[in-house]
C-alpha positions in Angstrom: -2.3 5.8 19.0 1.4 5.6 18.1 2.1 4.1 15.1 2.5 0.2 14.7 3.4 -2.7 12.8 1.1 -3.6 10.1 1.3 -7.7 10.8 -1.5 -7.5 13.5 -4.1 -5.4 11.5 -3.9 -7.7 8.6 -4.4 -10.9 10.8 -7.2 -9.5 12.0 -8.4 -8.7 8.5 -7.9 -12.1 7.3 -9.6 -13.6 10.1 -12.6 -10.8 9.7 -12.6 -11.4 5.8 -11.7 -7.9 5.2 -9.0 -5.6 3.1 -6.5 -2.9 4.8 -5.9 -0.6 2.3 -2.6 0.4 1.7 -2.6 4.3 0.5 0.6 5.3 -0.9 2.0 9.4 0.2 3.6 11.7 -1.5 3.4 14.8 0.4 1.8 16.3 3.3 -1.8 16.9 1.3 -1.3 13.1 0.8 -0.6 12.2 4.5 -3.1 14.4 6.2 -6.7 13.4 3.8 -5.8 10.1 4.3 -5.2 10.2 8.1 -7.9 12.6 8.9 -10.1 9.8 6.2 -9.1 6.9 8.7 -10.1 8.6 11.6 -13.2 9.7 9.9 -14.3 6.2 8.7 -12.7 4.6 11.8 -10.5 1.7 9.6 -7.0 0.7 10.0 -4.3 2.0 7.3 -1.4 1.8 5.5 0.9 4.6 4.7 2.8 3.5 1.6 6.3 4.8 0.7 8.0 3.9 -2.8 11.5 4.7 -2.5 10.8 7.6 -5.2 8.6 9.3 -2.8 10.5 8.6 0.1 13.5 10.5 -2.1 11.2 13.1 -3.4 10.2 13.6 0.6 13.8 14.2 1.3 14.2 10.7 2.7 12.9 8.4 5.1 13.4 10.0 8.6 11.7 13.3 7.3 8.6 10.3 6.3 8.5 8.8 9.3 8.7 12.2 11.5 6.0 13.9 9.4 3.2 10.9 9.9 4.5 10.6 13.1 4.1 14.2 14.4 0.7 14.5 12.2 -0.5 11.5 14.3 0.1 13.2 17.1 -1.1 16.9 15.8 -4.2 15.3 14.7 -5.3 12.9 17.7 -5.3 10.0 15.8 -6.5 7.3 17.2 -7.0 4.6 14.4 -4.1 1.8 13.8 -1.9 3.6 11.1 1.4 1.5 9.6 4.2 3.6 8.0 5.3 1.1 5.2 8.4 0.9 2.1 6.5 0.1 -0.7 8.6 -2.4 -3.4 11.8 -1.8 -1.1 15.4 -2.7 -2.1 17.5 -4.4 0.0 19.2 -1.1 0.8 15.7 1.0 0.6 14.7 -1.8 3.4 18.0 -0.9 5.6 17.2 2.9 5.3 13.1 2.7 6.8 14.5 0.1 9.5 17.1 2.9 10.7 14.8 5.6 10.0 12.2 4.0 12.5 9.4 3.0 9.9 6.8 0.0 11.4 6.8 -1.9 8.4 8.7 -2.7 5.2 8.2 -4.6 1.9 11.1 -6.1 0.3 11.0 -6.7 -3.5 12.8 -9.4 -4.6 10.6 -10.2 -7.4 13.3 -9.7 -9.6 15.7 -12.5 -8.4 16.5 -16.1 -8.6 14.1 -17.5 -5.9 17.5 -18.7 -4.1 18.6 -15.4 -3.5 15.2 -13.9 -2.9 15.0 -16.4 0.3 18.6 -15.5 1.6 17.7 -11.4 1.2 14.3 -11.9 2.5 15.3 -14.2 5.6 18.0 -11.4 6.9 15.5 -8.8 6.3 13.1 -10.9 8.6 15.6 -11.1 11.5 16.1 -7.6 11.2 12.2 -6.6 10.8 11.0 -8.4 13.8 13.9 -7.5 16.2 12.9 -3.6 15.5 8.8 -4.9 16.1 8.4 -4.2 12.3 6.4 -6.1 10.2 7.6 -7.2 6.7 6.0 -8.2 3.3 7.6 -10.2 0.6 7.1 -10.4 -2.9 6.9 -13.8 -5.4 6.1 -13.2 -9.2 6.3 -10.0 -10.3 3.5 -7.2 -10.0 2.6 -5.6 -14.1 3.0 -2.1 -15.2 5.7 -0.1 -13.7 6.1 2.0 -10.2 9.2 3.9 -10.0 11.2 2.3 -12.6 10.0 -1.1 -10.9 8.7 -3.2 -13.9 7.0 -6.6 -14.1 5.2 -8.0 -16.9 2.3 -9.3 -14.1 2.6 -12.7 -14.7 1.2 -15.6 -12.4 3.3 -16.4 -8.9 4.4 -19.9 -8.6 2.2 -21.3 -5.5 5.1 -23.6 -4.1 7.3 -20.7 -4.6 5.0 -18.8 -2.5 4.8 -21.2 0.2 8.8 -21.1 0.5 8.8 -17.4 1.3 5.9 -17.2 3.5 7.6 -20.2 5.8 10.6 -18.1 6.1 8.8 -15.8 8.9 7.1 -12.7 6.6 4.1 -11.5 8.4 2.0 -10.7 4.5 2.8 -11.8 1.3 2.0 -10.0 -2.3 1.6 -12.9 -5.1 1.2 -12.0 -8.7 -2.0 -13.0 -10.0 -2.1 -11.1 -13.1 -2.4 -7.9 -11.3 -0.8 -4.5 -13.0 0.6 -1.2 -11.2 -0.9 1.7 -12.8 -4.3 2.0 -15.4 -5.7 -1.5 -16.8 -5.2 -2.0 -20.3 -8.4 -3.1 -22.5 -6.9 -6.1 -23.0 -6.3 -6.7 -19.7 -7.2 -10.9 -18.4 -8.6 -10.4 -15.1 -7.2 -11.9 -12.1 -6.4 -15.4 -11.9 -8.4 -16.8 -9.0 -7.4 -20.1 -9.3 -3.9 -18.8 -8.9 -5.0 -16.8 -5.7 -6.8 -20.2 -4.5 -4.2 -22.3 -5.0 -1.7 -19.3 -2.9 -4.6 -19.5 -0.2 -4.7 -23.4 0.4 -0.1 -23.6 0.9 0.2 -21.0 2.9 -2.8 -20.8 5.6 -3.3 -18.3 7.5 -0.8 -15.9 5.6 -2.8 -12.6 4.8 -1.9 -12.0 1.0 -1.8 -8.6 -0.8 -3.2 -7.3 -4.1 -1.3 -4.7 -5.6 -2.3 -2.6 -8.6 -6.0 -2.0 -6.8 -6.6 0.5 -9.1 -8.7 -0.3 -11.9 -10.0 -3.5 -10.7 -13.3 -4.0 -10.8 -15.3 -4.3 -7.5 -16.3 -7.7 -7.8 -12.9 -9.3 -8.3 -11.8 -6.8 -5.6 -14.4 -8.9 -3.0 -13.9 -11.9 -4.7 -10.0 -11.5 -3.9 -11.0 -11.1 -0.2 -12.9 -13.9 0.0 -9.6 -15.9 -1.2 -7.3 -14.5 1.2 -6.7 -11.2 0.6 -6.3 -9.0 3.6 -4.0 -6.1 2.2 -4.8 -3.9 -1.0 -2.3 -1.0 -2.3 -4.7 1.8 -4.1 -2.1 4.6 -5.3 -3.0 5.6 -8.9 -6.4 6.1 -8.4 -5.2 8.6 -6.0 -3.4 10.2 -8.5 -6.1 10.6 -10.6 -8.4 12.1 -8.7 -6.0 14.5 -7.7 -5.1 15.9 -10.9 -8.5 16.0 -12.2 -9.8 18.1 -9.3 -6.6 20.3 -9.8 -7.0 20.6 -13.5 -10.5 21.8 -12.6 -9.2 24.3 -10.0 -7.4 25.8 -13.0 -9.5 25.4 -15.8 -12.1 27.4 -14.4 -9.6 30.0 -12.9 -10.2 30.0 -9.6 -6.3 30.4 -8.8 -7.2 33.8 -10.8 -9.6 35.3 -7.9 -9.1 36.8 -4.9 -5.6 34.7 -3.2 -7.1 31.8 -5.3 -3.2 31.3 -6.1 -2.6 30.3 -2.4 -1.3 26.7 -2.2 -3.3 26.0 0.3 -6.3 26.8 -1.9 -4.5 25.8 -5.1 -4.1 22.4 -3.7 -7.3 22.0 -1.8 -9.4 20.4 -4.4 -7.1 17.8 -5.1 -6.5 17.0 -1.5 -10.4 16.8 -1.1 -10.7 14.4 -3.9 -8.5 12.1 -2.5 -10.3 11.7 0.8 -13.4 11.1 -0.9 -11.6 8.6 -3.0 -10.1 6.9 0.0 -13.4 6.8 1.7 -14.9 4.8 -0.7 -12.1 2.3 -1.1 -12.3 1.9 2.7 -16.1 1.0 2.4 -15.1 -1.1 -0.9 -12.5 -3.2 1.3 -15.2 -2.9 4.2 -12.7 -2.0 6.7 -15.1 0.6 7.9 -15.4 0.5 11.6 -12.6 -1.8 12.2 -10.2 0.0 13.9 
């Protein structure tokens, strides 16, 4: 299948009462275990790109060539969406041209006045490429490529005001965090979520930050609407820790152990098993 938009996945989703996860990339270990994971557990995905990755990647047309081409390599067949993850304005211009089939523009960060005049030209533009587009009220805590928000609680009516101007999903702070949870951490506000759910209808939501939630306010989030959840530090994690193992017990040491393709193997495992069981968490197993 060639890629596509991620607006009619997540409608179907909402309707089904299930999560897309949204697997952020950052290299071609990245792309190809959570492809070949997708195809193996026969869900939906999302390919996210912050613009750090997409920079560390050498840019957005090498993104969009690789997944496409590693689609094709690979015979996939599942739904995947190529997707700027907390886009600029300008980061949001860039995927259009570069041929991406879905963007997110963040404009958390200002007055909701000029958050509704960035997002409504980004809209126009989205949907005349058949991209889909996600917006952003109340900014997500913890920090993702120099991105920071204190994860406080979106404003509902707020919310409703972006998701009327024509976004296909919509990503609402409820007290969510990028990155590990502190101790300290609140919990999600579900009455927050609730009230989201009940202005703007049939709007799939997202939950970013999926890492470190714990299962039962990841299902609970589901049940109130949301249809779309970003996993990428858990990714991380995994990754290292199977790496640092790689090492620790020197297997880079034996034989051509060094090999990057060995070297990196591990890790690349790891993060397939990791997305596996986030698919079956979000239950969008089988979905495809």
């Amino acid at each position: 299948m060639a890629l596509v938009s991620a607006a009619e996945m997540l409608k179907k989703a909402k309707a089904g009462h299930y999560a897309v996860g949204q697997f952020n990339i950052n290299n071609l270990e990245w792309t190809k275990a959570i492809l070949t994971t997708a195809q193996e557990c026969n869900s939906p995905v999302i390919l996210g790109v912050s613009e750090g990755a997409g920079k560390y990647m050498t840019g957005y047309k090498t993104v969009q060539a690789m997944v496409a081409a590693m689609v094709e390599e690979l015979g996939i067949t599942v739904p995947v969406a190529t997707h700027l993850d907390h886009g600029s304005f300008d980061g949001c211009m860039k995927c259009i041209e570069a041929g991406f089939t879905s963007i997110m523009f963040d404009g958390s960060h200002y007055s909701i006045e000029e958050n509704v005049a960035k997002t409504t030209e980004l809209v126009k533009l989205a949907h005349e490429k058949g991209m889909s587009i996600e917006a952003e009220v109340g900014s997500i805590g913890g920090e993702e490529d120099g991105v920071v928000g204190m994860g406080e609680c979106a404003d509902p009516n707020e919310c409703k005001a972006v998701a009327d101007l024509g976004v296909d999903f919509l990503a609402a702070g409820i007290g969510n965090i990028h990155g590990k949870y502190p101790e300290n951490w609140a919990g999600l506000s579900f009455e927050t979520l609730d009230a989201i759910q009940k202005l703007t209808g049939d709007m799939p939501l997202v939950l970013h930050g999926g890492t470190g939630i714990p299962d039962d306010m990841i299902k609970k989030a589901i049940d109130l609407g949301v249809a779309k959840i970003n996993v990428n530090t858990d990714c991380q994690l995994v990754f290292a820790d199977a790496t640092r193992k790689y090492i620790e017990a020197g297997k880079d040491l034996e034989g051509k152990g060094f090999d990057p393709r060995k070297l990196l193997k591990p890790g690349t495992d790891a993060i397939a098993e990791c997305v596996k069981t986030k698919m079956e968490l979000f239950g969008s197993v089988g979905k495809a």
